[in-house]
N, C-alpha and C positions, 0 to 999 in steps of 0.2 A: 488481450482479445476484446476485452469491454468497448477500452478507449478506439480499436481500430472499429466498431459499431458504431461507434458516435460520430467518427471520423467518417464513416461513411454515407450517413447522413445530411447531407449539407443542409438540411430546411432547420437546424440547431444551430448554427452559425448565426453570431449576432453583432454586430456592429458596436463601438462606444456609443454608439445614441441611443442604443436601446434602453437605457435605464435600469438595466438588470433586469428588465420584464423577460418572462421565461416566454418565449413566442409559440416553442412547441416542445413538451418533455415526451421522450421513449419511453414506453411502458417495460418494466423488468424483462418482459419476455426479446424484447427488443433486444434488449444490450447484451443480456445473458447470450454466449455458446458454448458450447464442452471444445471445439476445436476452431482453426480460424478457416472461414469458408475458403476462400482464395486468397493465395499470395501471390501470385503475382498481382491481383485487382489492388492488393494493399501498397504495394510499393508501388504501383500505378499513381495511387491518390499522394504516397507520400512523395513521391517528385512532384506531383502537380501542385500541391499544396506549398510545397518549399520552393518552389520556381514560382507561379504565378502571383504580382503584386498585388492580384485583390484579393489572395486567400490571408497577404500580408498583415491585413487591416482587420481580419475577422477574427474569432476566438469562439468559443464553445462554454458554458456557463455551466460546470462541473457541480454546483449544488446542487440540482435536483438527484445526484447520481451518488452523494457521499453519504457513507453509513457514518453515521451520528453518534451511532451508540458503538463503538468499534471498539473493544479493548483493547486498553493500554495502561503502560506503568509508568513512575516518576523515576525520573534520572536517577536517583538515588535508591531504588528499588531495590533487593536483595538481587543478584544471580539465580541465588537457590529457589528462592521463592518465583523466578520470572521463569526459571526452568521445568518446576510444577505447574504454573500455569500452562506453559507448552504442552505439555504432557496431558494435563486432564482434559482441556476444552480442545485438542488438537488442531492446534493452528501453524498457520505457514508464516505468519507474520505478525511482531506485537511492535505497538507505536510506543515511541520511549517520547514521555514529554515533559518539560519543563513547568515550574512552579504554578504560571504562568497557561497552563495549560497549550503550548505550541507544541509543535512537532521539533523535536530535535536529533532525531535518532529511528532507527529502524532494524530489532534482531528477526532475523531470521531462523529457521529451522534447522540451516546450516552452518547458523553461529553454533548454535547449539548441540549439533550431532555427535562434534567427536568423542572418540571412544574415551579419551583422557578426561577431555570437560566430565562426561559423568562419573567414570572413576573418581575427580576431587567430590561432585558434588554427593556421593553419598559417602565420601570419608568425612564430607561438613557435616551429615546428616547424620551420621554415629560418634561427630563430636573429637574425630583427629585430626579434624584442622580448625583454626580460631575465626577466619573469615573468607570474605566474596574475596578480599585483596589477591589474596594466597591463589585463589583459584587461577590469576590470570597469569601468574609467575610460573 
């Protein structure tokens, strides 16, 4: 829903000559909705955008809009322990990254739901299973 705000925006659209100068950022209340206003209006822009060759040339500059400070864990991160996390801070989504700090991965709340995943995760957590491996088997 964000990205279709931004999307609808055209005066955020920047050309490669822009230098990365940010020409105009949307204030929070901008981007934020609880639902999307109109769909048809959306699929309106996204044909026009995919069709017309001067929306070809443009782009939108996503950094003033990314949360920085976003939780996430290393590829190598426990299960059990990414599964806590889920649970305490209740999130929809955690970023799995490399050493390197990149993106490489994405669990969701529906990795995480089933009924089984958490039946192993507190047999790990009482200590009748030896690891994350097990969990996936």
């Amino acid at each position: 829903m964000e990205l279709y705000m931004l999307l609808s925006n055209s005066q955020i659209f920047q050309t490669t000559e822009d230098d990365g100068d940010f020409r105009t950022v949307l204030q929070y209340q901008q981007v934020t909705v609880e639902k999307l206003p109109d769909e048809a209006r959306m699929n309106t822009l996204l044909n026009k955008y995919s069709a017309d060759p001067q929306y070809q040339q443009l782009f939108i500059n996503l950094e003033p809009y990314i949360n920085k400070s976003a939780v996430c864990v290393q590829a190598h991160f426990s299960l059990q322990r990414a599964y806590v996390v889920f649970r305490t801070l209740g999130l929809r989504h955690l970023t799995v990254v490399d050493l390197r700090n990149r993106a490489v991965g994405m669990i969701t709340r529906k990795d995480l739901i089933s009924l089984q995943l958490e039946k192993r995760l507190i047999k790990l957590d009482s200590g009748k299973q030896d690891s994350d491996e097990e969990l996936l088997r």
